[in-house]
Structures are given as structure tokens and as C-alpha cells.
C-alpha positions as CSV (number, residue, x, y, z in Angstrom):
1,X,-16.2,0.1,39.5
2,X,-16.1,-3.4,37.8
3,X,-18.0,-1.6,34.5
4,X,-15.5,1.1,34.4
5,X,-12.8,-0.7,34.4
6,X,-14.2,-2.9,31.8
7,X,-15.3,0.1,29.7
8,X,-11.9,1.4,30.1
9,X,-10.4,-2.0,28.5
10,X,-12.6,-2.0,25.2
11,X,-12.1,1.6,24.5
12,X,-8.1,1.2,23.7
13,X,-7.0,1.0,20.6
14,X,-7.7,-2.1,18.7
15,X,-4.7,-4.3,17.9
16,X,-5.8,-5.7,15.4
17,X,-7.5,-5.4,12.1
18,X,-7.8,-2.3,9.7
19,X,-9.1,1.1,11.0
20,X,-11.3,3.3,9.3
21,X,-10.6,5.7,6.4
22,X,-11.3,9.6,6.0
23,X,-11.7,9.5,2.4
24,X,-9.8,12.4,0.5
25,X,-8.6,14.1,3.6
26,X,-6.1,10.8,5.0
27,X,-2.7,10.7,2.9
28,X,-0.4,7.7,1.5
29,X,1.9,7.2,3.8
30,X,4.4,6.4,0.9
31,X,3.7,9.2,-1.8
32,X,1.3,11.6,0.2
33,X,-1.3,11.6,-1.9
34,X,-5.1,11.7,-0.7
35,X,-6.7,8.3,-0.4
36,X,-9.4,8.6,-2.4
37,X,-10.2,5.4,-4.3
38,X,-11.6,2.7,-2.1
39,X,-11.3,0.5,-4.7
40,X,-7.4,0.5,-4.0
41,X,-6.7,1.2,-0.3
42,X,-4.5,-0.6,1.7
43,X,-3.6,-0.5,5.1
44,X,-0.8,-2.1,7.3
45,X,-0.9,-2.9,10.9
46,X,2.4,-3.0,12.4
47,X,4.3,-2.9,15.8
48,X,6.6,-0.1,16.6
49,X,9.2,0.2,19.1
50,X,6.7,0.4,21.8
51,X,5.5,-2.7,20.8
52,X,2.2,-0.7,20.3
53,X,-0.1,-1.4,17.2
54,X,0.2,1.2,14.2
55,X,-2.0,1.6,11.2
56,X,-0.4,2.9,8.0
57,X,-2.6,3.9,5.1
58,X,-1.8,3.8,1.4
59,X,-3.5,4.8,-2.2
60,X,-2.7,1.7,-3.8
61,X,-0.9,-2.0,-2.4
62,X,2.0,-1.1,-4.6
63,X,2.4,1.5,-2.4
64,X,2.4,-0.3,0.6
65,X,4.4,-3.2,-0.5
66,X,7.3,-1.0,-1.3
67,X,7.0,1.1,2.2
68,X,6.5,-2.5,4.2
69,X,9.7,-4.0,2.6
70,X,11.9,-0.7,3.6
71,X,10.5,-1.0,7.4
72,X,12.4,-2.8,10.4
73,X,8.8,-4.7,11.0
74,X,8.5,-6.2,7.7
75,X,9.8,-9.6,8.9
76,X,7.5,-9.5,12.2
77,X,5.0,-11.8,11.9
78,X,2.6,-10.1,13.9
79,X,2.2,-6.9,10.7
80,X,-0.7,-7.3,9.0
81,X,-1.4,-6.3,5.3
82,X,-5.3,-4.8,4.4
83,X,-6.7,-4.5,1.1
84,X,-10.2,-3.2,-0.1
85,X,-12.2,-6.2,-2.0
86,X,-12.9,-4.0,-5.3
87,X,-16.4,-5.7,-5.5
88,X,-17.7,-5.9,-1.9
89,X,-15.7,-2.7,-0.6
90,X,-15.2,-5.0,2.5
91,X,-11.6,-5.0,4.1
92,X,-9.9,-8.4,3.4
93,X,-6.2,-9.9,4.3
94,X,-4.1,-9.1,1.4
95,X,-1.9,-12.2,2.7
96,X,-4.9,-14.6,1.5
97,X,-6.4,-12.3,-1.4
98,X,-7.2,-12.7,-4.9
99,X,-5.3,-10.3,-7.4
100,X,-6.2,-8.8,-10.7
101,X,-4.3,-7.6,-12.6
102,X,-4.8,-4.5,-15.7
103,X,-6.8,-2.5,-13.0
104,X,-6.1,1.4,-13.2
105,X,-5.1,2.3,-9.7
106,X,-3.3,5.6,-8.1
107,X,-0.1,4.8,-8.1
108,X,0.0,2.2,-11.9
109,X,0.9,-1.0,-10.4
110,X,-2.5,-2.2,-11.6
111,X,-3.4,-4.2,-8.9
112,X,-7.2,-4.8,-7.2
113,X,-7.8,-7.1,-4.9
114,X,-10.9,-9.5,-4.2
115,X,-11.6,-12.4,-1.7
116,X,-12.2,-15.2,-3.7
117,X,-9.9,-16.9,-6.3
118,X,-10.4,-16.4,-10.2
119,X,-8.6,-17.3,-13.2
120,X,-5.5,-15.3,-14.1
121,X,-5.3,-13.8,-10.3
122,X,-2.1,-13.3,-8.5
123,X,-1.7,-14.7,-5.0
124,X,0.0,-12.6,-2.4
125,X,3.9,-14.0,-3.4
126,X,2.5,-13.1,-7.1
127,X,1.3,-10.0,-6.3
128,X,4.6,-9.0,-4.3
129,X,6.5,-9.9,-7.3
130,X,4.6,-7.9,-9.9
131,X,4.9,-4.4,-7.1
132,X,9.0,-5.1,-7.2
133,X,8.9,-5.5,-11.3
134,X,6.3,-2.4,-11.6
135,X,9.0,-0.4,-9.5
136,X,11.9,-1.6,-11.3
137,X,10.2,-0.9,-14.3
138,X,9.3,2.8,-13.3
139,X,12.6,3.8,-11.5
140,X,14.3,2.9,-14.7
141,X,12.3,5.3,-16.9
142,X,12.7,7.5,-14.2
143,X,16.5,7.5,-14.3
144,X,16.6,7.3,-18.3
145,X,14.4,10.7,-18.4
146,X,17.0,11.9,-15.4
147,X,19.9,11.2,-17.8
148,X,18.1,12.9,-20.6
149,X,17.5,15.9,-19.2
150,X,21.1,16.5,-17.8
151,X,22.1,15.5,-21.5
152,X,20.0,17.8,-22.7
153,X,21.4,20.6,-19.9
154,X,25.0,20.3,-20.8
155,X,24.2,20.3,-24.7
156,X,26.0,23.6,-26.0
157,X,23.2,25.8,-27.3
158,X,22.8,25.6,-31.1
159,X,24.1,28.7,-32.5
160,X,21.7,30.8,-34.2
């Protein structure tokens, strides 16, 4: 009875750390696109309402940065932040990871991740602030192409 019941304790859910990844058939739980590129994935580990661990998977840490900050657990200390070390493929803590920058990811905020520091690399505050710029960046061309077309929809048709 003692073995069951320790069995029964280790085959819960883990409540920490990331979980594993069904290549191209697990979405971004931001844009919905496959995960495909390991080089890029990112998951969070967060703490609903039941107080019971989630995992949310994502394309690309741009991707997740922008979902954390518009969740009520983004300020609980307990959330944890995943990222894929592009070299080693090994899961590392994005809150202690290296960034590079120039890197073509999924979503374009250029971003890869590794475990060790190196010249020109971001730190996690870094990192966050180049996601928010890379966003503010794209929803502005976003809108001016927006504007254009409505421009170009109330335009009265050349005459012929």
C-alpha cells in the first residue's frame, strides 16, 4: 500500500520545469501557429486560479513575452519562463539566458537563446525590451497598411 501511494505521488503533474513538445502538431498559444522550430520554442509555466501548474507553449519568446505581460500571473513570482538553447537544444531559464540577436525566428523578433554569456547578447531585461520595441515596431506598420487600405477603399474610382 505504502508503494502505491508513493507511485500515486510521482505520477502527478510536475510543477515545475518545461514539458515536452509534439513538434508540428502543438500550437503557439499566442498566434496559433505549429511549433516547429526547436531552435525557438518557449514555454511558460504558470499558476492558474486553481493554483494548479500550467504550461503554455509558444513559436518564438517574442511570442511569449507579449502573451505573459497580458496575463493576471505575470507578476507571480512562482511563473517560469523556458527557452530552447539554439546550440545544445537543451531547455534553459530564459530569466538567466544569453540572447542573440539577428536570428530568423517564426514570429521576426530575431531572438535565440543560449546558456552561456557572449559578446553583443541581451540579458533577460534586454531581451524583454527588444520583444516590446519589435511589437511596437510591427503594430505600427500594421496600422499604417490598415490606414492605406481604407484610403485606398474610399478613393473615388478613376474615371475611365
Amino acid at each position: 500500500m505504502f508503494l502505491a501511494l508513493v507511485l500515486l505521488a510521482c505520477s502527478g503533474e510536475p510543477e515545475t520545469g518545461p514539458e515536452e513538445v509534439n513538434w508540428n502538431r502543438d500550437t503557439c498559444e499566442r498566434c496559433r501557429m505549429m511549433v516547429s522550430e526547436p531552435d525557438f520554442a518557449t514555454q511558460v509555466r504558470y499558476f492558474a486560479e486553481n493554483n494548479k501548474s500550467k504550461v503554455a507553449t509558444f513559436d518564438d519568446i517574442g511570442c511569449a513575452v507579449i502573451w505573459l505581460q497580458e496575463s493576471p500571473w505575470s507578476k507571480d513570482e512562482r511563473t517560469e519562463i523556458w527557452v530552447v538553447d539554439h546550440r545544445s537544444k537543451e531547455w534553459i531559464n530564459a530569466r538567466t539566458a544569453t540572447f542573440i540577436t539577428d536570428r530568423k525566428t517564426p514570429m521576426n523578433y530575431g531572438l535565440g537563446a543560449q546558456s552561456d554569456p557572449v559578446a553583443g547578447g541581451l540579458n533577460f531585461a534586454q531581451a524583454l525590451e527588444h520583444v516590446n520595441k519589435t511589437e511596437n515596431q510591427n503594430q505600427i506598420h500594421r496600422v499604417q497598411l490598415e490606414i492605406q487600405k481604407k484610403q485606398q477603399e474610399l478613393a473615388p474610382e478613376n474615371s475611365q
